[in-house]
C-alpha positions in Angstrom: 52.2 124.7 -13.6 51.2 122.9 -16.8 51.2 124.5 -20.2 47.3 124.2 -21.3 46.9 125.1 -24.9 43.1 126.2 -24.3 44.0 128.3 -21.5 46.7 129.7 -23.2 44.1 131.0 -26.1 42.0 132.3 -23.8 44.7 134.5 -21.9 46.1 135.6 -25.3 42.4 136.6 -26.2 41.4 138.5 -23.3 44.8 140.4 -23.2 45.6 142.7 -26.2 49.1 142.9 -24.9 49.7 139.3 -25.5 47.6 139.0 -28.5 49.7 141.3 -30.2 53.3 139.7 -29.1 51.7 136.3 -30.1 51.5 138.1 -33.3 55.1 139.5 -33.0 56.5 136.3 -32.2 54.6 134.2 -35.1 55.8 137.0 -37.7 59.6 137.4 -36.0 59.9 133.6 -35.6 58.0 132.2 -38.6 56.1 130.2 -36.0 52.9 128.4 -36.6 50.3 129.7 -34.1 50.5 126.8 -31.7 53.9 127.1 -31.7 54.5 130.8 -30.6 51.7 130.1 -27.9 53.9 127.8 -26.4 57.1 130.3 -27.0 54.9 133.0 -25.3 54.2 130.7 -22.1 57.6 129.8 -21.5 58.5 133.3 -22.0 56.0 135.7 -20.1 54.0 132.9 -18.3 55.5 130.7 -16.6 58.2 130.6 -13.6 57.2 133.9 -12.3 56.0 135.7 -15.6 54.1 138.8 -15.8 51.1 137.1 -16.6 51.4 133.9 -14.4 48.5 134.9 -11.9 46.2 135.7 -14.8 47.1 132.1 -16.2 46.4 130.7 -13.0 42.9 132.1 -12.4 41.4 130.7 -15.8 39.2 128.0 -15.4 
């Protein structure tokens, strides 16, 4: 599975859960956006994450 940027918007904008650990992780972290996107794929995304089928269904 490949980490799509886009996509990854798209989940964290349909998903309130994510939305707000994307913001968690940009304040916690002092991440820029795109970089807590990618923190928040590797972490509840990918290899058998909790949102790894909703990931794989966008389009």
């Amino acid at each position: 599975m490949q980490y799509s940027k886009p996509k990854m918007e798209r989940l964290v904008k349909n998903n309130a859960e994510l939305s707000k650990r994307l913001q968690q992780i940009m304040k916690e972290h002092e991440l820029e956006k795109s970089f807590a996107l990618k923190a928040l794929y590797h972490s509840d995304v990918k290899d058998g994450g909790r949102f790894m089928k909703d990931y794989q269904e966008l389009q």
